[in-house]
MARZALUM-230882 format. One record per residue: x, y, z of N, C-alpha, C in turn. Coordinates in nm, 4 decimals, m for minus. Atoms other than C-alpha are relative to their C-alpha. Layout:
+----------+----------+----------+----------+----------+----------+----------+----------+----------+
!      n_X !      n_Y !      n_Z !     ca_X !     ca_Y !     ca_Z !      c_X !      c_Y !      c_Z !
+----------+----------+----------+----------+----------+----------+----------+----------+----------+
!        X !        Y !        Z !        X !        Y !        Z !        X !        Y !        Z !
...
+----------+----------+----------+----------+----------+----------+----------+----------+----------+
% end
This chain:
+----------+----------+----------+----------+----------+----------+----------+----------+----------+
!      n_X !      n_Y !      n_Z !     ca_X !     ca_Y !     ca_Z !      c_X !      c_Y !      c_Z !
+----------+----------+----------+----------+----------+----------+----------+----------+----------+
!   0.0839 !  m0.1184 !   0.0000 !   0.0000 !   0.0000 !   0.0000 !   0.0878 !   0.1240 !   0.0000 !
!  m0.0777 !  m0.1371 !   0.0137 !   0.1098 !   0.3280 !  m0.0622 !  m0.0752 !   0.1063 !   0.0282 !
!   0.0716 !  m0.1309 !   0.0132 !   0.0186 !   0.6994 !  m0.0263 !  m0.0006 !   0.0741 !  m0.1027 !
!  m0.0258 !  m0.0913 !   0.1381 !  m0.0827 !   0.8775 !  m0.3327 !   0.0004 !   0.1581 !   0.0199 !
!   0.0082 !  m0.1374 !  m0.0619 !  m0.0363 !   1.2349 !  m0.3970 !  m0.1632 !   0.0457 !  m0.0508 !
!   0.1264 !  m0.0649 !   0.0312 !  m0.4009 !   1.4214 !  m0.4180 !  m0.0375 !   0.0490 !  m0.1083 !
!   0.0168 !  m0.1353 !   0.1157 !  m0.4685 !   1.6328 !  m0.7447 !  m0.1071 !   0.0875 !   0.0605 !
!   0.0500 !  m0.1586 !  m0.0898 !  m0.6288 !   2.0235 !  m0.6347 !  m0.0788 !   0.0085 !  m0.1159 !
!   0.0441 !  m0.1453 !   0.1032 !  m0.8263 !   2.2488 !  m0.8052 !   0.0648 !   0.0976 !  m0.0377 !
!   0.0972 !   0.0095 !   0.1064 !  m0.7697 !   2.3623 !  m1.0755 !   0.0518 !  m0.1266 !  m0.1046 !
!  m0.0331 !   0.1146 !   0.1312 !  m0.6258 !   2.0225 !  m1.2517 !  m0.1596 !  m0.0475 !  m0.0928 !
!   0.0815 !   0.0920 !   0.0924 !  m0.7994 !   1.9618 !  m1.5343 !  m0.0930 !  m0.1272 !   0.0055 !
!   0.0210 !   0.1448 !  m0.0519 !  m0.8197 !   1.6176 !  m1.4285 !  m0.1380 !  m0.0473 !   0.1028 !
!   0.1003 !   0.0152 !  m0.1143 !  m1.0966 !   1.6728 !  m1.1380 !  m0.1679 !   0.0183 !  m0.1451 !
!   0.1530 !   0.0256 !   0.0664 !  m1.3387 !   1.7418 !  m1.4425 !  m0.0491 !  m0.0886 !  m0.1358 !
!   0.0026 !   0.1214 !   0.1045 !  m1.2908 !   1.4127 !  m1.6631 !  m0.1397 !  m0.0639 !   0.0844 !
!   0.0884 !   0.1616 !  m0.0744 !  m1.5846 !   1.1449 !  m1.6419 !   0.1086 !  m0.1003 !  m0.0296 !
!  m0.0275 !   0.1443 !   0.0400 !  m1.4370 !   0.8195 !  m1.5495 !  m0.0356 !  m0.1077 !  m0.0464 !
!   0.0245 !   0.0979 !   0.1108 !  m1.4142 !   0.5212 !  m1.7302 !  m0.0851 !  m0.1422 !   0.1053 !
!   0.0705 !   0.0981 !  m0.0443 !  m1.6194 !   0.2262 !  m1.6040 !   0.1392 !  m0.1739 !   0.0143 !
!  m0.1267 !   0.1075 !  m0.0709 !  m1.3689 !  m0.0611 !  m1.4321 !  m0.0704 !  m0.1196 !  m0.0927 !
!   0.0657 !   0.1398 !   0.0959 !  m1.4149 !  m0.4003 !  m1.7322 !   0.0455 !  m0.1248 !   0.1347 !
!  m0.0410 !   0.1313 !  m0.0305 !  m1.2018 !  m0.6320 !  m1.4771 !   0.0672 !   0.0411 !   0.1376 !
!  m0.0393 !  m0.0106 !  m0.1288 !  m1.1701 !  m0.6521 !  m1.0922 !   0.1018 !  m0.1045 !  m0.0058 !
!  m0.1099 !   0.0850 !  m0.0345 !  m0.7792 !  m0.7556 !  m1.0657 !   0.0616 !   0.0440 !   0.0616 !
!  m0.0833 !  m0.0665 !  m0.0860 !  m0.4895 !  m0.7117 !  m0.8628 !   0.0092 !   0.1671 !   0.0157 !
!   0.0188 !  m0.1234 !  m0.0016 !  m0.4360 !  m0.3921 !  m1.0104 !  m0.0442 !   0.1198 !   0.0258 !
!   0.0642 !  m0.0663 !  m0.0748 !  m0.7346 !  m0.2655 !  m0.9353 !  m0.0050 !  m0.0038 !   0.1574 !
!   0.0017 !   0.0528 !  m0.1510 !  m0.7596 !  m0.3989 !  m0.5654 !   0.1155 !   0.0795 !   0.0706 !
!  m0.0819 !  m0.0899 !  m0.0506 !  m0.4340 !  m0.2501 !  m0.5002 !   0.0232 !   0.1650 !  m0.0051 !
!   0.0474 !  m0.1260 !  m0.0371 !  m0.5444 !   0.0677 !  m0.6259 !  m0.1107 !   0.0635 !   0.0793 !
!   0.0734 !  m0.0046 !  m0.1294 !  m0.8291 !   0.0725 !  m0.3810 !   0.0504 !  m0.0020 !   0.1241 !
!  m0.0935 !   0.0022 !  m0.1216 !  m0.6021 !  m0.0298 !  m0.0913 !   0.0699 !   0.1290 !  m0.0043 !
!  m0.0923 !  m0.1751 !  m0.0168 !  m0.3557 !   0.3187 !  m0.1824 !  m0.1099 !   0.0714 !   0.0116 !
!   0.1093 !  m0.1089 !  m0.1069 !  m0.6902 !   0.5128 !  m0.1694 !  m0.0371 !  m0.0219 !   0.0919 !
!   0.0391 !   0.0169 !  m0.1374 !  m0.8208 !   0.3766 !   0.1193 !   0.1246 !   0.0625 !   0.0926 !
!  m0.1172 !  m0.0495 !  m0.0642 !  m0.4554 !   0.4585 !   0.3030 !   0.0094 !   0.1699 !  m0.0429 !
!  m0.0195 !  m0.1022 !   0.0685 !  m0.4396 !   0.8030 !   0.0741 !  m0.1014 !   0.0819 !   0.0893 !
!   0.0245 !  m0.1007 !  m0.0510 !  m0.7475 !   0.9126 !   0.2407 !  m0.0410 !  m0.0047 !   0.1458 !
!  m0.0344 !  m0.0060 !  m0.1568 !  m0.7007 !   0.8005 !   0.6169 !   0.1164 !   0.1136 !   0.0133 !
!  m0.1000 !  m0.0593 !  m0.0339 !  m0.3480 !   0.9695 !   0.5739 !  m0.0222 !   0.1644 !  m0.0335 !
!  m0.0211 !  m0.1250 !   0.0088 !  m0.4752 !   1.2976 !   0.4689 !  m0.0879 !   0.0866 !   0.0733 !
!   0.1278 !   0.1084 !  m0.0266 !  m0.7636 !   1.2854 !   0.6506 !  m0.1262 !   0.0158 !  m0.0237 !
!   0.1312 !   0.0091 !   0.0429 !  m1.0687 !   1.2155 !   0.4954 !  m0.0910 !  m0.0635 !   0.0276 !
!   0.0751 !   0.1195 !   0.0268 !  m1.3844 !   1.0355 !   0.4697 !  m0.0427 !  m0.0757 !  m0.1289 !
!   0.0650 !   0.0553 !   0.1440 !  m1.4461 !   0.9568 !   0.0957 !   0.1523 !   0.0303 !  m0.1143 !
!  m0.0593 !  m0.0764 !   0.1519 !  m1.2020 !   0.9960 !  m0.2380 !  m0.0579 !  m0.0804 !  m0.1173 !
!   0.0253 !   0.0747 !   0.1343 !  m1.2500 !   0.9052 !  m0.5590 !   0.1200 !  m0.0417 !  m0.0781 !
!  m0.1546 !   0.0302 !   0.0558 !  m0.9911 !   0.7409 !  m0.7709 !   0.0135 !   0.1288 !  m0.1228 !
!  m0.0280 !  m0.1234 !   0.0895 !  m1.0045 !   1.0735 !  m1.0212 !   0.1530 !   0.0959 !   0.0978 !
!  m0.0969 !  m0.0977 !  m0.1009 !  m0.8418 !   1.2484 !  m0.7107 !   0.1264 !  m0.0582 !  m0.0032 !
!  m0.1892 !   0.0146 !   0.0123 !  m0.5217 !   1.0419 !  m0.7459 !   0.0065 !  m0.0131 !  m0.1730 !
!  m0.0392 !   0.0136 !   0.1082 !  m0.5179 !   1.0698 !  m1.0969 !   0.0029 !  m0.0790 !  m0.0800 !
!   0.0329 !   0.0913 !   0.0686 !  m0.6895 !   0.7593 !  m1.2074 !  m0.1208 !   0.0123 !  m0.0711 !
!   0.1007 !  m0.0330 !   0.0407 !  m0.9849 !   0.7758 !  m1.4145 !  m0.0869 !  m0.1188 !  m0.0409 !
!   0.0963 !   0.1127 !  m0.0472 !  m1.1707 !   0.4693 !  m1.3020 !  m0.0974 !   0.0440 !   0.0483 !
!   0.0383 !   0.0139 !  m0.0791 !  m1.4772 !   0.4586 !  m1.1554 !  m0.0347 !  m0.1051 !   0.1713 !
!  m0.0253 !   0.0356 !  m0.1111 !  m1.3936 !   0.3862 !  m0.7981 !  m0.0032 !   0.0808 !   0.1143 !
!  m0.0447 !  m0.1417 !  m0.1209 !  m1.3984 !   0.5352 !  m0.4600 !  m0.0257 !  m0.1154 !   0.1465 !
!   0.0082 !   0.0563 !  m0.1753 !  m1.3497 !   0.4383 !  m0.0542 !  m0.0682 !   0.0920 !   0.0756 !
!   0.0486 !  m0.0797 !  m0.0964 !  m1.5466 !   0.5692 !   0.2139 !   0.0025 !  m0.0765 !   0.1201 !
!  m0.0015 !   0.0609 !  m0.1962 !  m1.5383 !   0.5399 !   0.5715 !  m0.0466 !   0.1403 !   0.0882 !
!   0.0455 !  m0.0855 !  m0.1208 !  m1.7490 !   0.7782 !   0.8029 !   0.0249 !  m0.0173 !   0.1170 !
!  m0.0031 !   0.0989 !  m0.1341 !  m1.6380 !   0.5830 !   1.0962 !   0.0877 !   0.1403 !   0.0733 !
!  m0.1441 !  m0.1112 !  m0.0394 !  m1.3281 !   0.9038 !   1.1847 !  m0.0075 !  m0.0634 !   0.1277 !
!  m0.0258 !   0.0511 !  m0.1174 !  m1.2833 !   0.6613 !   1.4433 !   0.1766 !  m0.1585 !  m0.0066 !
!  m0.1002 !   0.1213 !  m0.0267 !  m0.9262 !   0.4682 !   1.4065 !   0.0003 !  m0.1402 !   0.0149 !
!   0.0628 !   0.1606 !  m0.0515 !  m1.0416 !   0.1764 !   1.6216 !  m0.0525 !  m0.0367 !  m0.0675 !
!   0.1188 !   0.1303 !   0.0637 !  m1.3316 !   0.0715 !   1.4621 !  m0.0148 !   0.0946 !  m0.1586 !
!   0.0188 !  m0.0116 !   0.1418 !  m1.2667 !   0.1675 !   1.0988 !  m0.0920 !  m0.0839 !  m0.0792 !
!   0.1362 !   0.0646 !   0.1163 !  m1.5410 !   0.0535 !   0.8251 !  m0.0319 !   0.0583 !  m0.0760 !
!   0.0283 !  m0.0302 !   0.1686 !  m1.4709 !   0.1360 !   0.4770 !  m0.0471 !  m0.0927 !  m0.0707 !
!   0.0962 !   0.0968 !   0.0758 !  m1.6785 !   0.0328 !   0.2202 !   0.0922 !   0.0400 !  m0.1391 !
!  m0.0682 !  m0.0197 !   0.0763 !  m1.5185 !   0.0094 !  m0.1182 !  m0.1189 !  m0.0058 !  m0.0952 !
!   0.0736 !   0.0015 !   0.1123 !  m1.7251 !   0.0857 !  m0.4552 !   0.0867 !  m0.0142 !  m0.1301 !
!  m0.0703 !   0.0017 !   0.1075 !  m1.6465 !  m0.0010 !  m0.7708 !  m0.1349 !   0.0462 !  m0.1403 !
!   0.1467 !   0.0026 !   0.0574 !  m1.8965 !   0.1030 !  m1.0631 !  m0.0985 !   0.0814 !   0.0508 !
!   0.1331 !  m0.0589 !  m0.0750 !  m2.1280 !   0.2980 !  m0.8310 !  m0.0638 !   0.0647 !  m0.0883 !
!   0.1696 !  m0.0836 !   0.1145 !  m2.4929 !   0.4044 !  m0.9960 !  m0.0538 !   0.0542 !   0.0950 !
!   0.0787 !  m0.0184 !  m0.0523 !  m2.6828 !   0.5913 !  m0.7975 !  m0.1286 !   0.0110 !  m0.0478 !
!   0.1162 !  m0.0176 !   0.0646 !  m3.0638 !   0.5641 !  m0.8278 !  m0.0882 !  m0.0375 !   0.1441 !
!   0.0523 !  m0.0754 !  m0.0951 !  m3.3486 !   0.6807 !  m0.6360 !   0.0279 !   0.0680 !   0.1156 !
!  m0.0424 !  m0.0731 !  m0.0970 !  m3.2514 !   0.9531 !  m0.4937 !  m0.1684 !   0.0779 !   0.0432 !
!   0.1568 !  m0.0331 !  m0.0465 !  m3.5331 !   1.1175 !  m0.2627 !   0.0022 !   0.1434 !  m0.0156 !
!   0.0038 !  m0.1700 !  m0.0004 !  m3.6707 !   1.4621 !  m0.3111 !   0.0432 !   0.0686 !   0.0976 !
!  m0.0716 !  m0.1120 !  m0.1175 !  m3.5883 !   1.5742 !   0.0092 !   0.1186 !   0.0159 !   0.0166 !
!  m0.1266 !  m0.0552 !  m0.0184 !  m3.3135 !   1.7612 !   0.1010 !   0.0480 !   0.0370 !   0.1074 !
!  m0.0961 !  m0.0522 !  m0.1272 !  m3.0535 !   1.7919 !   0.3478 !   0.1356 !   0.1085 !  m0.0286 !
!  m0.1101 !  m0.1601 !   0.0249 !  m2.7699 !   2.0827 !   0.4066 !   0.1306 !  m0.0864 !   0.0634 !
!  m0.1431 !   0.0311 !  m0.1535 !  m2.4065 !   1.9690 !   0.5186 !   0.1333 !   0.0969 !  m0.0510 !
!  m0.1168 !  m0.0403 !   0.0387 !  m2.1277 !   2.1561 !   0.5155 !   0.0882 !  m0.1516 !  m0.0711 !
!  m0.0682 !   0.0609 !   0.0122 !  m1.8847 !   1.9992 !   0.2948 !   0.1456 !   0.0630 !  m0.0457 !
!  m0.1603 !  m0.0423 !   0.0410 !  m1.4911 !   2.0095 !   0.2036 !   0.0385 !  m0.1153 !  m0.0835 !
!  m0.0248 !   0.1481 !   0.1115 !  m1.3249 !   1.7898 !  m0.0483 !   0.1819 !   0.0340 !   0.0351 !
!  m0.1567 !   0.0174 !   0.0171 !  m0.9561 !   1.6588 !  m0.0569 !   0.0677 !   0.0797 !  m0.0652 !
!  m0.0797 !  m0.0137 !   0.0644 !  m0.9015 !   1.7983 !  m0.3484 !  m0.0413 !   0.1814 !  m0.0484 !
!   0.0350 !  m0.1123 !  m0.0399 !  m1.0411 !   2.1476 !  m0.2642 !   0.0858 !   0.0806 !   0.1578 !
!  m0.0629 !  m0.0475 !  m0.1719 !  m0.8278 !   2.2345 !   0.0613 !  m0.0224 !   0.1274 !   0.0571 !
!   0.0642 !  m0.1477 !  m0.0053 !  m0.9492 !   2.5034 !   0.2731 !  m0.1299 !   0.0287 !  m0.0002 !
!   0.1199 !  m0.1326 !   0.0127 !  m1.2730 !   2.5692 !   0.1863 !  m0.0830 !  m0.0966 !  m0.0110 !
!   0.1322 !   0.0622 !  m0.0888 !  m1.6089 !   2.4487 !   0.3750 !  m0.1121 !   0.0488 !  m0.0967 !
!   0.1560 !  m0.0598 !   0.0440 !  m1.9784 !   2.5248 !   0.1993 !  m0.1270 !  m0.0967 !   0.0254 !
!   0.1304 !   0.1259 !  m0.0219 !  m2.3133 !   2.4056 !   0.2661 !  m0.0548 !  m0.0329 !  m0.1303 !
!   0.0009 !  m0.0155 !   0.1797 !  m2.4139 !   2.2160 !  m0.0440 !  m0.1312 !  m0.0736 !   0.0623 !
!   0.1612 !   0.0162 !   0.0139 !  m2.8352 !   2.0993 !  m0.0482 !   0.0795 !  m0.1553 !  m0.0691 !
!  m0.0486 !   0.0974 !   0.0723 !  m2.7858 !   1.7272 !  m0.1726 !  m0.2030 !  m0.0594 !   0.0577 !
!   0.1512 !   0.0894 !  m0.0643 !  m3.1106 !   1.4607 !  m0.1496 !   0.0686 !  m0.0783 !   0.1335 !
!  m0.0703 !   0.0584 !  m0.1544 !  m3.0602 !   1.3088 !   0.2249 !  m0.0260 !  m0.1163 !  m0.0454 !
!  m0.0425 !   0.1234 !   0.0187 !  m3.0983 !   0.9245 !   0.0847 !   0.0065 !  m0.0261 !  m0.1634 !
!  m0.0107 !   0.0256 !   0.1213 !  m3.0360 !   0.7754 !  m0.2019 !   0.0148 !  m0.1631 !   0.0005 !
!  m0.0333 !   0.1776 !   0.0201 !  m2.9841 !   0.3629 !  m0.3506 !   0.1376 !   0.0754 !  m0.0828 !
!  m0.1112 !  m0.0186 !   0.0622 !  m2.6347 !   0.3541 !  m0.4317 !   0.0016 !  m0.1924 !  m0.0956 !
!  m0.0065 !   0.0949 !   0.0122 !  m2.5844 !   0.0466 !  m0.6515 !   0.1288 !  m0.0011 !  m0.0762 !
!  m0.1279 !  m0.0006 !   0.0485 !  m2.2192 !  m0.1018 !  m0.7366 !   0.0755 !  m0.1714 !   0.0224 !
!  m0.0946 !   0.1275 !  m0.0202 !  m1.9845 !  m0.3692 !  m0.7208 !   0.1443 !  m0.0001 !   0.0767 !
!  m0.1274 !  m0.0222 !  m0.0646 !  m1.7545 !  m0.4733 !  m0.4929 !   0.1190 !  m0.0966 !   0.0026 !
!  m0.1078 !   0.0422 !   0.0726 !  m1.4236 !  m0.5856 !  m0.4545 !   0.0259 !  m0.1742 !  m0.0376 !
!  m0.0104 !   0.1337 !   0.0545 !  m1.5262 !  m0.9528 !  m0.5154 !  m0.0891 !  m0.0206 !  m0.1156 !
!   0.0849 !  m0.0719 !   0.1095 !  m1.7212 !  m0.7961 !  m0.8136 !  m0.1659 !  m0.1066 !   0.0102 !
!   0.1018 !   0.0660 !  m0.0530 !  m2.0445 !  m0.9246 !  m0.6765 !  m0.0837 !   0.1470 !  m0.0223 !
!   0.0600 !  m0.1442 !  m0.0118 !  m2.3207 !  m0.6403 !  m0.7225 !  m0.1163 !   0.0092 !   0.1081 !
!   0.0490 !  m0.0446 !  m0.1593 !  m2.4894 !  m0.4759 !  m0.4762 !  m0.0466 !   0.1049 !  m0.0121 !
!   0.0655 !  m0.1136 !  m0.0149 !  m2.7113 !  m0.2516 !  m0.3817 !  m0.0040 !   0.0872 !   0.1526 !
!   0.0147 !  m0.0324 !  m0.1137 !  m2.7165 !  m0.0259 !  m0.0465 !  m0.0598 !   0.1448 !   0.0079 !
!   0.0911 !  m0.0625 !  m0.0350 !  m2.9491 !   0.2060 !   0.0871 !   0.0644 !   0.0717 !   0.0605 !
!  m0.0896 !  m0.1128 !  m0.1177 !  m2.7923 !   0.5280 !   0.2310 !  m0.0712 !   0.1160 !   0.0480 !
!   0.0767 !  m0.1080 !  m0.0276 !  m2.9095 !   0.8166 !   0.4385 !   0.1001 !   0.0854 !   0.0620 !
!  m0.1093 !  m0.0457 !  m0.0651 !  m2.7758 !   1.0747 !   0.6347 !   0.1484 !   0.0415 !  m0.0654 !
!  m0.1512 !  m0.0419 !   0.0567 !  m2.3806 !   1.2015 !   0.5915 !   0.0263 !  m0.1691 !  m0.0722 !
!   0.0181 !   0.0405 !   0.0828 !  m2.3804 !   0.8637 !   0.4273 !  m0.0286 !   0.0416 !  m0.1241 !
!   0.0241 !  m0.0897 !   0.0896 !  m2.5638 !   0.9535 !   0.1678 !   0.0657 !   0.1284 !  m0.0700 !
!  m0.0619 !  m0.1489 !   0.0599 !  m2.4009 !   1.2906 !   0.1243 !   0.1196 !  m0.0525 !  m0.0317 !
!  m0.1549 !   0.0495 !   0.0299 !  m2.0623 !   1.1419 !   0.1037 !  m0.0039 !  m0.0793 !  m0.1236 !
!   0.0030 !   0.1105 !   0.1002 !  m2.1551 !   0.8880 !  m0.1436 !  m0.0013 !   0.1118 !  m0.1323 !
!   0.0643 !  m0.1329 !   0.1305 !  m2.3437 !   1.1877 !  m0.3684 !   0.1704 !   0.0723 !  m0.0031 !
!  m0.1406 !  m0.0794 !   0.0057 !  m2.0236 !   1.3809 !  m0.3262 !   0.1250 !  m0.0398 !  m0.0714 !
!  m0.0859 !   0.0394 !   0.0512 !  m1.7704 !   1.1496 !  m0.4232 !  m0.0896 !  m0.0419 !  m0.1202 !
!   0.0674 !   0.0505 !   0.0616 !  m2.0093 !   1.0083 !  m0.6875 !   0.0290 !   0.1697 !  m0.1028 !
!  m0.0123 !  m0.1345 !   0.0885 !  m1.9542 !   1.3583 !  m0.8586 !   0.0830 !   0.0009 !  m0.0450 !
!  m0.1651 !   0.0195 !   0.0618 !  m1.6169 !   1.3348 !  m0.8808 !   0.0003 !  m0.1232 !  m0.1379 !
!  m0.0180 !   0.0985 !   0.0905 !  m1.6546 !   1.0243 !  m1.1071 !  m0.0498 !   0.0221 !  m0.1528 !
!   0.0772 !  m0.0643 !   0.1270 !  m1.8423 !   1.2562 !  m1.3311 !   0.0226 !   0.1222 !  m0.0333 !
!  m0.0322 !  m0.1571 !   0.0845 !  m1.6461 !   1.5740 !  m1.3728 !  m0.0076 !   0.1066 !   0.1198 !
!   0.0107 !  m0.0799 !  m0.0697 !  m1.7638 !   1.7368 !  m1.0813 !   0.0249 !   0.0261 !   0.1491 !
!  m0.0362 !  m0.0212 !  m0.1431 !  m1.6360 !   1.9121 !  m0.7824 !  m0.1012 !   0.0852 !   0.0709 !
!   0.1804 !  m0.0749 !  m0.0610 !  m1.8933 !   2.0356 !  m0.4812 !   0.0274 !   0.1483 !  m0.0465 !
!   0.0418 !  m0.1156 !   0.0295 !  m1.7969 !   2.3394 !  m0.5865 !  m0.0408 !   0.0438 !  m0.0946 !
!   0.0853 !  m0.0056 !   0.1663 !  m1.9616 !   2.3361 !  m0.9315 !  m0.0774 !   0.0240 !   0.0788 !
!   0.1414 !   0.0500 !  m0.0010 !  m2.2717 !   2.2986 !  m0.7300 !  m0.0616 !   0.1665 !   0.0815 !
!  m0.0035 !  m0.1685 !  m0.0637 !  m2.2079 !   2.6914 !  m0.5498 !  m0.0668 !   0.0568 !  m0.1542 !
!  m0.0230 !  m0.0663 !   0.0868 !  m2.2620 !   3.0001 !  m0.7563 !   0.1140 !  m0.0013 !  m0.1039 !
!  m0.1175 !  m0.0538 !   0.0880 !  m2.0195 !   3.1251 !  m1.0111 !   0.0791 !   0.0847 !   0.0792 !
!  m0.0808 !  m0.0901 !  m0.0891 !  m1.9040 !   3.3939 !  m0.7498 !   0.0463 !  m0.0900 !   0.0668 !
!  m0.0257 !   0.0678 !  m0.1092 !  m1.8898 !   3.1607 !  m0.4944 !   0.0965 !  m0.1013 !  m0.0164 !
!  m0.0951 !   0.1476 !   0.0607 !  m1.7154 !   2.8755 !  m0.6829 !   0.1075 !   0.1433 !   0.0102 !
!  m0.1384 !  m0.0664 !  m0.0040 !  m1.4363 !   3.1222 !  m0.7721 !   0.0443 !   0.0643 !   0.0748 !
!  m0.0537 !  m0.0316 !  m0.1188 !  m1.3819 !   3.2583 !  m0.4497 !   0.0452 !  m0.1013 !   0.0843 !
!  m0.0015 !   0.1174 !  m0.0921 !  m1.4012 !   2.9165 !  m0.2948 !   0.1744 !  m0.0677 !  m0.0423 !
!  m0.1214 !   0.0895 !   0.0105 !  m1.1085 !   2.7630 !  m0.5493 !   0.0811 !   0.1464 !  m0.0154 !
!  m0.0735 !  m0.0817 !  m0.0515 !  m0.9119 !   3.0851 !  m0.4874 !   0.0684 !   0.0235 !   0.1143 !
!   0.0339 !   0.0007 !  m0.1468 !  m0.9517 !   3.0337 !  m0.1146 !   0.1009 !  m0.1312 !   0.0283 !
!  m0.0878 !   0.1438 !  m0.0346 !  m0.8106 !   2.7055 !  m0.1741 !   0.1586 !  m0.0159 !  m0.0601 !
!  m0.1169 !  m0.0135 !   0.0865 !  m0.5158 !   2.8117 !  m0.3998 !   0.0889 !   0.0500 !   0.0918 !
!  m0.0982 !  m0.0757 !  m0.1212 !  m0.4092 !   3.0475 !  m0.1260 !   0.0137 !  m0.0609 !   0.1163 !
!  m0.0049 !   0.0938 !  m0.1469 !  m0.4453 !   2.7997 !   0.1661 !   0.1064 !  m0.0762 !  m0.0993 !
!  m0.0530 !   0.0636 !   0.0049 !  m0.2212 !   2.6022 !  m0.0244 !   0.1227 !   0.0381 !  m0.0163 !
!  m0.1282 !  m0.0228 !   0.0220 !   0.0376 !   2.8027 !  m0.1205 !   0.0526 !   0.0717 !   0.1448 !
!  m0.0231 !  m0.0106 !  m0.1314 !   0.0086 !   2.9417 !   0.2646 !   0.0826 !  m0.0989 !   0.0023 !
!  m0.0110 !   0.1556 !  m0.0906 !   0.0738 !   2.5636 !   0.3641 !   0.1632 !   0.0006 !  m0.0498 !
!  m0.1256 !   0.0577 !   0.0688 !   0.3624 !   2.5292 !   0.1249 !   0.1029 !   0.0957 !   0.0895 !
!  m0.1079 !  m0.0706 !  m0.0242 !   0.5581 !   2.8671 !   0.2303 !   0.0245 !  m0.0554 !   0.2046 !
!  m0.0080 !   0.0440 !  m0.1685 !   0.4791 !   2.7339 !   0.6367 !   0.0767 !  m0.0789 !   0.0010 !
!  m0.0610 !   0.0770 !  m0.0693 !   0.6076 !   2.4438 !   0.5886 !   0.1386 !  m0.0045 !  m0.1132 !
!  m0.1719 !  m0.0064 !   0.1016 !   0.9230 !   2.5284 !   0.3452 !   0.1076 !  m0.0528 !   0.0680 !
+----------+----------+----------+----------+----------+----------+----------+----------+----------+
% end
């Protein structure tokens, strides 16, 4: 397992759709294992494999932010379908956004359906920051970062916000 490096805003790269995974093999498996590690070590709850610069559809999540009792779920393929009209608010932040918090409106459940890493398919029922996490990274696999989902002002203040938190970070820790 390894740690990958992140890709930011504004790479190009965060607004590819990924390609649909033909064959669960090592390859893949071990690129699931470096995200899963990639986004404990930076620290997250969700990435998508776009964020390290793969353009699979794939992603790890783990809401658990509990060490001990970790419980990531791995997707491969994920569809989402029926999502519910209602709506919930959460602040969110993305990996590959650093810096910068917004409340984004998402539907509070949804059916996520996907395959996992013994390519078996599956369906699971999510609600709650579930849910939102899933919708969230589930964007990424399609081009989009939460901050598409702001204004136009707001988006470009947001990945501005995040340009300068980063190049903060860099001169801190020179």
């Amino acid at each position: 397992m390894a740690i990958r490096e992140i890709i930011t805003v504004p790479n190009p790269l965060l607004k590819k759709v990924s390609e649909t995974v033909d064959n669960i093999n090592d390859e893949v498996l071990a690129i699931l294992e470096d995200m899963l590690e990639t986004m404990y070590a930076a620290p997250g709850i969700g990435l998508a494999a776009i964020q390290i610069g793969i353009s699979k559809r794939m992603l790890v999540i783990d809401i658990s932010r509990d060490e001990e009792n970790r419980d990531p779920y791995f997707f491969i393929n994920p569809e989402i379908i029926d999502p519910t009209e209602n709506l919930s608010s959460f602040e969110e932040g993305c990996l590959s956004v650093p810096g910068v918090w917004e409340e984004i409106e998402r539907p509070d459940e949804c059916t996520v359906r996907f395959m996992d890493v013994k390519g078996v398919e599956k369906s699971m029922r999510c609600s709650g920051m579930l849910a939102t996490v899933i919708q969230h990274e589930m964007d990424h696999l399609n081009g989009i970062v939460f901050v598409d989902h702001l204004s136009r002002l707001k988006k470009d203040r947001a990945i501005k916000r995040s340009i300068k938190s980063r190049s903060e970070d860099f001169i801190e820790n020179d």
